[in-house]
N, C-alpha and C positions, 0 to 999 in steps of 0.2 A: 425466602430470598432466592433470589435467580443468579447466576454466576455468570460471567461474560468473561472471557479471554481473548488477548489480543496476543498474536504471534511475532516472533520475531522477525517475521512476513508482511506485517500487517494486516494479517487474514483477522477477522475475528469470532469466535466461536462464542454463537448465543442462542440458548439456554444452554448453557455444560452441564452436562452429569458425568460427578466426578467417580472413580474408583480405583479402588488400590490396581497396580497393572497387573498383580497375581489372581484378579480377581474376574477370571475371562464368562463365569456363569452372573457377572453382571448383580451379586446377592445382597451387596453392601456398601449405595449409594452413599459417597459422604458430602455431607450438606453444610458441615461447618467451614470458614472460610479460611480460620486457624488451624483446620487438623489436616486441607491441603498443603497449606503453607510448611506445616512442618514434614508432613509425607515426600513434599517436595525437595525439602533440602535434606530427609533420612535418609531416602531409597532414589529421589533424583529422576524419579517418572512418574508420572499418573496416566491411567488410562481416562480419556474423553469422547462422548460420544454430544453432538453438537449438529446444529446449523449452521453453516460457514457461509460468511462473507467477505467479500475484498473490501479492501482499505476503501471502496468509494459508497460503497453498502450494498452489493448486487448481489444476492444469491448464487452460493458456488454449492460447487459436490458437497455432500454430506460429510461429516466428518465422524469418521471413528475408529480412533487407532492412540497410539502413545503419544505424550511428549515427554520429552528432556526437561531439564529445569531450564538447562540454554535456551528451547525451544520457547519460551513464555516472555515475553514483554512483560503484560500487565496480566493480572487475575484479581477479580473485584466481585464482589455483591454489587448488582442493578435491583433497584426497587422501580424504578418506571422507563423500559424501554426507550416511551416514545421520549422521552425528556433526554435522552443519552448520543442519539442518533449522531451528532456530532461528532463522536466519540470514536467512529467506523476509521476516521482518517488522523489519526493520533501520536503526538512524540513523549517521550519522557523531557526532563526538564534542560537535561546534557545537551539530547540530541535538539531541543527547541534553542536553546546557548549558539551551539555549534552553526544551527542555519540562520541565526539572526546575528553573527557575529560577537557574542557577548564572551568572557572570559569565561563565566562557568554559569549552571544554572541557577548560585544565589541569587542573585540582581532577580531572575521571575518569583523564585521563593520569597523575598522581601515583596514585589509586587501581589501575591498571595495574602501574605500576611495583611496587607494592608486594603484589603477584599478588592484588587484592582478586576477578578472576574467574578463572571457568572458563575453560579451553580454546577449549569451544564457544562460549563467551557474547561474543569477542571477534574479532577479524581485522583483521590491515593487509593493506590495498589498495595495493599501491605506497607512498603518501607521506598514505594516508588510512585512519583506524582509524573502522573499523563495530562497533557495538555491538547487542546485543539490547533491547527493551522488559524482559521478564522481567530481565536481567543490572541492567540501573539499578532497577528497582523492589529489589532482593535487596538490592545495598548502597546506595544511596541513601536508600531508601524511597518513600513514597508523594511525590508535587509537591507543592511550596509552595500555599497556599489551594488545595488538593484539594476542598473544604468547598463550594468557591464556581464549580466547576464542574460543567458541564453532562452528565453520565454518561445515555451509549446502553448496554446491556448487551448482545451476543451474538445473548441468543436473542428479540431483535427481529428481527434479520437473518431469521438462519436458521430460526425458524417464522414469524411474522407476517408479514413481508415475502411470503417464499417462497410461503408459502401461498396470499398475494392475487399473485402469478407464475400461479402455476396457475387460481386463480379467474378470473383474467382470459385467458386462454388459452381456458377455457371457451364464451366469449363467441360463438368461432366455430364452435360447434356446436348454438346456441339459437334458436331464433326465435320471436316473439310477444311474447306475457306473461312467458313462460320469460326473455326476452333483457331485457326490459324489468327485472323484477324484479331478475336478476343484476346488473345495469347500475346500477341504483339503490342497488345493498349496497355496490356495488364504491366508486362515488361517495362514498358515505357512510366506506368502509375509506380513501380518497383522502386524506379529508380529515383522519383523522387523523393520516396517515402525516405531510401536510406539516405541521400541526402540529407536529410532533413535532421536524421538521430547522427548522423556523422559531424555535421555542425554543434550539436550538445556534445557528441562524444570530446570534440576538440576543447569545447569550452571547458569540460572538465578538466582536461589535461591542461590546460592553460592557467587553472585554481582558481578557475570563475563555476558559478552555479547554472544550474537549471533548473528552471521554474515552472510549474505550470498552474497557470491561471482561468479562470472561469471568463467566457468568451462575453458573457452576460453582463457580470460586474466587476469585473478585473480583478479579484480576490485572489489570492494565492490558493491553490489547492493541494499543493504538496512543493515542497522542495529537496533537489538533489544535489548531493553532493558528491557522492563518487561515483566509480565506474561500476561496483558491484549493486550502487542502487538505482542504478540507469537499466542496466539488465536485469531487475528485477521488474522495476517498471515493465517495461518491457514483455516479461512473462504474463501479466498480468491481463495482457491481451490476449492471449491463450481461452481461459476460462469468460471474458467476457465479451468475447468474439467480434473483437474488433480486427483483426488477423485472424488469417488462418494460421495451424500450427506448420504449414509448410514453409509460409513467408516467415516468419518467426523463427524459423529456424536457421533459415537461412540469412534473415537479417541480423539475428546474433553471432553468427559464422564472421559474416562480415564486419562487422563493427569491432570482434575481438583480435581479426586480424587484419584491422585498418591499423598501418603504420603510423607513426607523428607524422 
């Protein structure tokens, strides 16, 4: 069996090798998926050493250091990878509840029970059931006042963004007027960007959502609910270099001390 973890990050760490965290010569891999769970809640950390990936499936740094029990979302046995893949962008059942409007996560658990999903589209974690985005949008449908949220699309990320990555990377190879003029578009690309997460930051504060959807097929791809999962997003562009870690810094600067 292969262990998959999903973080409290939505990072998720696949193939894990588990060990006890006193156990830094690495001598006594534990493979059961019950003697982490109860390791977990005796001593409250395990040591992991993993391939990490963000919530959207992209190869990040390697992972190898402790967690917390706080730090674990999910922890599961994967018997086939590629069947799970879904699974990279994932809620518990509360948090699928809370973005779909619903009072609690029974209403999906009776949808469960009555095999309203796929295979892939579901998993229990020990004593906690993870769900896909795609999987609630399919039978649920779209969120309550959808209408009155703040929709990011995609391919802001991945061209817009990306592109001012590399623009700005540019910088250190210009000098004069060259550096000067780049400097002044990039400024100008700056300020739309914050713009743009300054409008989500408002929406939130207003107890509307933000959404973001696939430019392709209009599909939800994640949704946000608060300010600490806005900057999380956010960070996220760090590691998959959609931003530089300059902008990024400074665009969280800004957004935490943008007034109402």
């Amino acid at each position: 069996m292969n262990i998959s973890i999903i973080t409290t990050e939505n990072k998720r760490l696949y193939t894990a090798a588990i060990y006890h965290a006193e156990d830094k010569e690495l001598k006594n891999r534990i493979f059961e998926i019950d003697d982490i769970y109860d390791l977990l809640y005796k001593k409250q950390s395990i040591l992991v050493i993993a391939r990490q990936y963000d919530q959207y499936g992209k190869e990040i740094k390697f992972f190898h250091g402790e967690l917390e029990k706080t730090d674990i979302k999910a922890l599961y046995n994967v018997n086939d990878e590629v069947n799970n893949k879904d699974l990279t962008s994932i809620m518990t059942l509360s948090e699928a509840a809370k973005k779909w409007g619903l009072s609690d996560g029974s209403t999906i658990r009776k949808a469960i029970e009555r095999g309203k999903f796929e295979q892939n589209e579901i998993k229990q974690a020990g004593d906690v059931w993870i769900i896909t985005y795609s999987a609630m949008e399919r039978v649920f449908g779209s969120i309550k006042n959808e209408e009155n949220a703040y929709i990011i699309y995609d391919d802001f990320e991945s061209v817009y963004l990306t592109k001012a990555y590399y623009e700005f990377a540019q910088l250190a190879y210009l000098r004069g007027s060259a550096y000067d003029a780049k400097a002044k578009d990039l400024e100008i690309k700056y300020q739309y960007i914050k713009d743009v997460f300054i409008k989500g930051l408002q929406a939130l504060r207003n107890d509307q959502k933000v959404i973001i959807k696939k430019i392709r097929t209009n599909q939800i791809r994640q949704i946000i609910c608060s300010e600490e999962e806005y900057y999380l997003y956010i960070e996220v562009f760090r590691c998959r270099k959609n931003l530089s870690s300059e902008c990024i810094d400074r665009l969280l600067n800004d957004l935490k001390s943008f007034q109402r």
